[in-house]
C-alpha positions in Angstrom: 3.2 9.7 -18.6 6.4 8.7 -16.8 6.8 5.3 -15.0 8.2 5.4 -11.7 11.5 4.3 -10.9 12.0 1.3 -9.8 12.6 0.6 -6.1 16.3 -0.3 -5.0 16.6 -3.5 -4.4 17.6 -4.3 -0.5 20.8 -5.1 0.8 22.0 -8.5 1.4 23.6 -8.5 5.3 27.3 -9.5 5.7 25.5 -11.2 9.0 22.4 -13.2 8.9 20.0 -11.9 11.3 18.0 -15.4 11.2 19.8 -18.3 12.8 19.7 -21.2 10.9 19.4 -24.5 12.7 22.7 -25.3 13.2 23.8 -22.0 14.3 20.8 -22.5 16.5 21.8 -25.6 18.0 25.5 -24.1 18.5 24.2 -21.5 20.3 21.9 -23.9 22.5 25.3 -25.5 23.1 26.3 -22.0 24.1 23.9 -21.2 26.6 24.4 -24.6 28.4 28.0 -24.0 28.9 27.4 -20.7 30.6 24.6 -21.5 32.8 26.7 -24.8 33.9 29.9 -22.8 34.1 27.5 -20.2 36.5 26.5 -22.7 38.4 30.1 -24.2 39.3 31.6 -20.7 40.4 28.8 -20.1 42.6 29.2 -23.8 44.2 32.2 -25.4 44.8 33.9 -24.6 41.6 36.5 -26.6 39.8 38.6 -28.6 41.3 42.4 -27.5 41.2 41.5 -24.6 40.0 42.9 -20.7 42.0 39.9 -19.6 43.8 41.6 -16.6 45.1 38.8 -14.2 44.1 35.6 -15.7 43.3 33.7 -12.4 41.7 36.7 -12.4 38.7 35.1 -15.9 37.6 31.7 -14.1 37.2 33.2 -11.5 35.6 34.8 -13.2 33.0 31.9 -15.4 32.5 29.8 -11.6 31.5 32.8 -10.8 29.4 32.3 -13.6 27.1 28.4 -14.0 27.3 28.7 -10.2 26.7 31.1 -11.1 23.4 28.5 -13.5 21.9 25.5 -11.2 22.4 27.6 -8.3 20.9 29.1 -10.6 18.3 25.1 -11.2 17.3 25.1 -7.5 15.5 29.0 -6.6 15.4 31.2 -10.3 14.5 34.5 -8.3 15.6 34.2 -6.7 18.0 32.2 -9.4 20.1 34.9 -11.8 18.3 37.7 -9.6 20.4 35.6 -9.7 24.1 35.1 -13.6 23.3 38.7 -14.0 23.2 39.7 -11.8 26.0 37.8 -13.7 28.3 39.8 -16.4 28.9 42.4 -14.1 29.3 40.8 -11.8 31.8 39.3 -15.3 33.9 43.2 -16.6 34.6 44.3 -12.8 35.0 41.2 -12.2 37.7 42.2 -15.3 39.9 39.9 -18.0 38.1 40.5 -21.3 36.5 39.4 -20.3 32.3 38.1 -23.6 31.6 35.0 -22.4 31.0 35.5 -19.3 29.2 38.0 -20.9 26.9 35.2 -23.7 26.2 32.5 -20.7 25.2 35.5 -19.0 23.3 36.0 -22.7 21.0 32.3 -22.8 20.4 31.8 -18.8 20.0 34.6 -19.4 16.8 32.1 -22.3 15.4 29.2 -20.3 15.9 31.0 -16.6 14.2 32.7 -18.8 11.3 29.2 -20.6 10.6 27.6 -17.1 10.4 30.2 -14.8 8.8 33.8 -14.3 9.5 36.7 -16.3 8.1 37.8 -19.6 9.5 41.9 -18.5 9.5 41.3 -15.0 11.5 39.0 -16.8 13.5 41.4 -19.9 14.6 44.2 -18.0 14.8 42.6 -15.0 17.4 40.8 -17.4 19.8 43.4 -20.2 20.0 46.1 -17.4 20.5 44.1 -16.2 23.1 42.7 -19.9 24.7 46.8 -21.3 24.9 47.6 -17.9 26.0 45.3 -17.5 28.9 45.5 -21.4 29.9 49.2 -21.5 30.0 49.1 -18.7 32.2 46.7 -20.5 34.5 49.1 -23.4 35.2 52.2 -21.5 35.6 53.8 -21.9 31.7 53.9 -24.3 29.0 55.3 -27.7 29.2 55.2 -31.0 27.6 53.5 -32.7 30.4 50.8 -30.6 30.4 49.3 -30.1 27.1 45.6 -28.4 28.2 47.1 -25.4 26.3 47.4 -26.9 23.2 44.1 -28.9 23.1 42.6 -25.1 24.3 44.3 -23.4 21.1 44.1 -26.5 18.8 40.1 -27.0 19.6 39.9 -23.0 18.7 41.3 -23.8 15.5 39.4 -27.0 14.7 36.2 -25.2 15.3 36.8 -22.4 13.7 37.9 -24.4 10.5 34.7 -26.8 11.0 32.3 -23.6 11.0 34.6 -21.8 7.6 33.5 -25.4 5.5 30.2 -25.6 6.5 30.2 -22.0 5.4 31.7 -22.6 2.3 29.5 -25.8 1.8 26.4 -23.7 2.1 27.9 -21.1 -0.3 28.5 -23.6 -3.1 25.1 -25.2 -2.5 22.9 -21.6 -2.8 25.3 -20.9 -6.1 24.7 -24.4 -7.7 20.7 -23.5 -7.0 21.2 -19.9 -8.6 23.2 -21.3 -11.4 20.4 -23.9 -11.9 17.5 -21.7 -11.9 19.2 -19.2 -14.2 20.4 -22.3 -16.2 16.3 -23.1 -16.2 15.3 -19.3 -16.7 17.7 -19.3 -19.7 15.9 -22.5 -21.2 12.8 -21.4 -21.1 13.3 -18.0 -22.6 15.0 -19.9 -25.7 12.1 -21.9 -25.6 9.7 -19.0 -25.7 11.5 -17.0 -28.2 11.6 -20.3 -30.6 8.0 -20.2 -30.6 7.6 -17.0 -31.3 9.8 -17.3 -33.9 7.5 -20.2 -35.4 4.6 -18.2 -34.4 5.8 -15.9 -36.7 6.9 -17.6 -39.7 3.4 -19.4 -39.6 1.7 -16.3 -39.8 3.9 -15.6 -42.7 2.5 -18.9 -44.5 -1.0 -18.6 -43.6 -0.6 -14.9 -44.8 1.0 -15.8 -48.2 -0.5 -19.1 -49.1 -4.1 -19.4 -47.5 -5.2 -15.3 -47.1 -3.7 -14.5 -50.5 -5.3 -17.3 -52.8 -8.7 -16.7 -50.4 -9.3 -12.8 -51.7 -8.5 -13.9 -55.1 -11.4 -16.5 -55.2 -13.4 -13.7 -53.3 -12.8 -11.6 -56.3 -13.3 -14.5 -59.3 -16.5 -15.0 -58.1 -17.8 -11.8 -57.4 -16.1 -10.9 -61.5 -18.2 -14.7 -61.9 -21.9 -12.5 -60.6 -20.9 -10.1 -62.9 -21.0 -11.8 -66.0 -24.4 -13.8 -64.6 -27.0 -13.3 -66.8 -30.0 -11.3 -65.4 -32.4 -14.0 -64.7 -29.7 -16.0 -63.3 -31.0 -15.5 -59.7 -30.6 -18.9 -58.2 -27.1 -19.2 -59.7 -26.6 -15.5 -58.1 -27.7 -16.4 -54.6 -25.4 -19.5 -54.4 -22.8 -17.3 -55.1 -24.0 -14.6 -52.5 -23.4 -17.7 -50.2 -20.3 -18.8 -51.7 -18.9 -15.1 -51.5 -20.1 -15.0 -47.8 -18.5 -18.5 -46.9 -15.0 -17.0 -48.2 -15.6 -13.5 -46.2 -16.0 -15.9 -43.3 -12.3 -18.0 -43.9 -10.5 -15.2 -44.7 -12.1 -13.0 -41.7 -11.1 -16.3 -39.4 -7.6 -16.5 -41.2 -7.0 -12.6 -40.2 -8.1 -13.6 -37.1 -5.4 -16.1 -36.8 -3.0 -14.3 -37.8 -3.5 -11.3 -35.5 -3.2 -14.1 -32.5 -0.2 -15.7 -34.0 2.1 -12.2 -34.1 0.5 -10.6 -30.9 1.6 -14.0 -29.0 5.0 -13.6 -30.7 5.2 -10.2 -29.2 4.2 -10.9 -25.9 0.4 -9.1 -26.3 -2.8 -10.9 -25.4 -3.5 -13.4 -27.7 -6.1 -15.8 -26.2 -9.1 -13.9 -28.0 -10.9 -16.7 -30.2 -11.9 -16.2 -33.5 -15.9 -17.6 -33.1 -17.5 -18.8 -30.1 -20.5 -20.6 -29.0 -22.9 -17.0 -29.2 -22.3 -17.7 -33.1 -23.8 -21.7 -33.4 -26.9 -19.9 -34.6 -25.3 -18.1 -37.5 -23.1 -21.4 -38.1 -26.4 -23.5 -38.0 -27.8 -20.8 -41.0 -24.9 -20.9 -43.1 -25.2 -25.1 -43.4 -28.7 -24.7 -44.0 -27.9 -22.1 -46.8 -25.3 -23.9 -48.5 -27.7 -26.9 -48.6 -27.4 -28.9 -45.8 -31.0 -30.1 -43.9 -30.1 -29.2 -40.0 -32.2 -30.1 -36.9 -31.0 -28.0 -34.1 -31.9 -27.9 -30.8 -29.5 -25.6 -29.0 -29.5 -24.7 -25.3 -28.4 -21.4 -23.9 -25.5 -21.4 -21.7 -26.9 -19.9 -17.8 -23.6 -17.6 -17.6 -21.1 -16.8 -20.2 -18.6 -19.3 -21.0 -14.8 -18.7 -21.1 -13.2 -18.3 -24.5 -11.5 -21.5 -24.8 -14.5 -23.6 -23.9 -16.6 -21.3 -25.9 -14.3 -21.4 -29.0 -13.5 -25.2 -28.9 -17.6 -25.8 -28.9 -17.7 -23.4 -31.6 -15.1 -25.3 -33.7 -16.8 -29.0 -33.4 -19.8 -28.0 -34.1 -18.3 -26.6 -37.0 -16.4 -29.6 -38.1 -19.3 -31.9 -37.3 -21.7 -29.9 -39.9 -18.6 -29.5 -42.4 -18.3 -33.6 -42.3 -22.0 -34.2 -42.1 -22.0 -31.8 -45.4 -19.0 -33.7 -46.9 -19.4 -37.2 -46.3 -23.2 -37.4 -45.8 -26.9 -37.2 -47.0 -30.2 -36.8 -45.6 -31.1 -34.4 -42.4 -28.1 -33.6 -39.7 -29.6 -33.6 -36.3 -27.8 -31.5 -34.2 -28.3 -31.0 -30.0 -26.3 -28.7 -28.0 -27.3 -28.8 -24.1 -25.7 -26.7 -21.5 -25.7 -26.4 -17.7 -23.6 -25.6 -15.0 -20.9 -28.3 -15.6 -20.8 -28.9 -18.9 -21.6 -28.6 -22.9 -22.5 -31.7 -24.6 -23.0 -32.3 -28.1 -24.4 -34.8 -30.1 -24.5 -35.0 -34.1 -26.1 -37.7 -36.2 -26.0 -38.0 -39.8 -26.4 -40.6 -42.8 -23.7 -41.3 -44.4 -23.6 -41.5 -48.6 -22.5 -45.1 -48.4 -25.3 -46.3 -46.1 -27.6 -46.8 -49.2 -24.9 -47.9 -52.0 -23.8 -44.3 -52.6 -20.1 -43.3 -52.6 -18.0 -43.7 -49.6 -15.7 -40.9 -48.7 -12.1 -41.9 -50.5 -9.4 -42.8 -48.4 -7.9 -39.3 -48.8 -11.2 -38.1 -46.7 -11.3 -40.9 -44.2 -7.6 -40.2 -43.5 -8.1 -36.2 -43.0 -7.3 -34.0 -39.9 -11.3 -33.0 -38.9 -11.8 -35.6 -36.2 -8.0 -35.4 -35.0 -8.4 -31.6 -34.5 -12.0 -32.4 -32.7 -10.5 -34.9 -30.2 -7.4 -32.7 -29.5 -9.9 -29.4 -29.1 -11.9 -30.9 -26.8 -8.8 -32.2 -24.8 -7.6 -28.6 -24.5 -10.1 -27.8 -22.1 -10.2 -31.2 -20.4 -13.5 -32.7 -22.5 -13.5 -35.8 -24.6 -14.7 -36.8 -28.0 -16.7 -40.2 -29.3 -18.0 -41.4 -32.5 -20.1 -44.5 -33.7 -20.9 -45.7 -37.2 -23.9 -48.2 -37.1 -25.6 -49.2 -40.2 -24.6 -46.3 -41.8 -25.7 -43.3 -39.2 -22.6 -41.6 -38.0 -22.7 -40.5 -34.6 -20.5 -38.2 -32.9 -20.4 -37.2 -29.0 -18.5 -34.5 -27.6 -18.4 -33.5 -23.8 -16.4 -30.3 -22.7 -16.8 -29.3 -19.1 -17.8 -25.1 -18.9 -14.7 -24.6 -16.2 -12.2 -26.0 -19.0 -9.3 -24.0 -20.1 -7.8 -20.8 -18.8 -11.4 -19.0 -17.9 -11.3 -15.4 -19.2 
């Protein structure tokens, strides 16, 4: 089966078609000028100004209105009309004040948007001295309206180009940055797939290894058993089935460690809270007096809820087994919120017996209980009173990524 080809991604505009606010607010500014400018030709106009033919100010005014609607979808072109305009308004009888004003705003408006800040300047002030000089009969020192009409062309056209450039360098520091954070956290992934790995390796060599070769002393142990050895036989049987259950679990383990270095689904728990019952049996058979009362969940549970029940429960009989003596009373209840769990047990040293050593107190069990059940946002308490050990564990069902 062949994948299709992926689609190509779109084109990036040389012109935004989206103002941005700025370029918004410059073309407000726009729009004032030419209503305004509108307004004086068709009333008294400006004073001093040649009002030999009043139709050549209108004119001029839809040359340059016309530029900066063409300018929208073609920068050059309405760049060119923009700049003409001034030109046209002096050549057509009309004072260019206002056009040249449109054409200085027009170069911060194109500059901001897309086209250089030099070309820009250069064009329009050319134009704006050009067209005013003309309008007051040449160029002298006493008048210097021409130069404030090219040298505003320039200074707006050079205002627009930096903010330009300023926006530039701000969307590139943001690319850099995300890529710089993209990069991270691939390293970061592949670094734990890499331990992933190399703990799978270990668990592999060390635990699954030395696990099938106790699996097969004891079952060489049954055969040497002599035949009315049947009590002997069956703790083996239970022995033999407690190792088929570490080394299945340890397989288990290991699948999820090298299918979450390789990217696969790997939240698949090895047990869950369907197999209490069989977990409650196996205690029982190995010796240990269990009084279970366990509800029945009213939906199924996700995986990581129903695995981290699975796995106190577990630890809770294992420690009960270790450490105590007497009857384990064990109750489960489930509803629509949450699991609870409560285990009580006698401990050995609650009637002079032997405490568990130091080494035992100091193990891993209830560490790996509290941090389970803080995986999927539950809690763990214990209580030791007079000997009785009690332990309370609250996991709520929506816990954990819900499969």
């Amino acid at each position: 089966m062949t994948s299709a080809s992926p689609a190509p991604m779109p084109r990036t505009p040389a012109v935004p078609r989206r103002p941005r606010p700025l370029d918004a607010l410059v073309l407000g500014v726009i729009g004032i000028i030419a209503v305004v400018g509108a307004l004086t030709i068709g009333t008294a106009g400006v004073p001093g100004q040649l009002e030999t033919w009043r139709p050549g100010g209108y004119l001029a005014l839809a040359v340059s209105t016309a530029g900066i609607a063409v300018a929208w979808r073609w920068p050059w072109p309405g760049l060119s009309l923009v700049a003409a305009a001034p030109v046209a308004s002096t050549l057509l009888g009309w004072d260019p004040i206002v056009t040249w004003n449109l054409a200085v705003f027009a170069a911060l408006w194109l500059t901001l948007r897309a086209l250089p800040g030099l070309w820009v300047g250069l064009v329009v002030g050319a134009a704006n001295f050009a067209a005013v000089a003309m309008a007051q009969g040449g160029f002298s020192l006493q008048e210097p309206i021409p130069s404030v009409a090219g040298i505003s062309a320039l200074a707006a056209a050079a205002t627009g180009s930096a903010i330009r450039s300023h926006r530039r360098y701000r969307a590139e520091l943001e690319a850099r940055t995300r890529e710089a954070l993209a990069t991270r956290e691939a390293e970061a992934q592949r670094r734990v797939a890499e331990e992933r790995v190399r703990i799978a390796r270990d668990l592999h060599d060390i635990v699954g290894h030395q696990v099938a070769l106790v699996s097969m002393r004891l079952g060489a142990a049954q055969v040497h058993l002599p035949a009315d050895a049947h009590e002997a036989r069956a703790d083996l049987d239970a022995v033999r089935g407690g190792i088929q259950e570490i080394l299945a679990g340890t397989q288990q383990t290991l699948r999820m460690l090298r299918a979450a270095s390789e990217g696969e689904d790997a939240t698949t728990p090895a047990a869950g809270f369907e197999r209490i019952d069989d977990l409650v049996r196996a205690s029982r058979a190995a010796g240990l007096d269990v009084e279970a009362t366990v509800a029945r969940p009213p939906r199924p549970l996700g995986a990581p809820v129903s695995a981290a029940a699975f796995r106190i429960m577990q630890e809770a009989l294992t420690n009960a087994q270790k450490h105590g003596t007497g009857a384990v009373s064990l109750k489960v209840g489930v509803d629509d919120e949450a699991i609870t769990v409560e285990a009580v047990n006698v401990r050995a040293d609650r009637d002079g017996g032997d405490a568990p050593t130091r080494a035992e107190r100091n193990g891993y069990g209830l560490v790996g209980m509290r941090e389970r059940a803080a995986s999927v946002g539950g809690w763990i308490d214990t209580k030791t009173d007079d000997g009785l050990f009690w332990l309370w564990a609250y996991l709520p069902v929506e816990g954990g990524d819900q499969q």
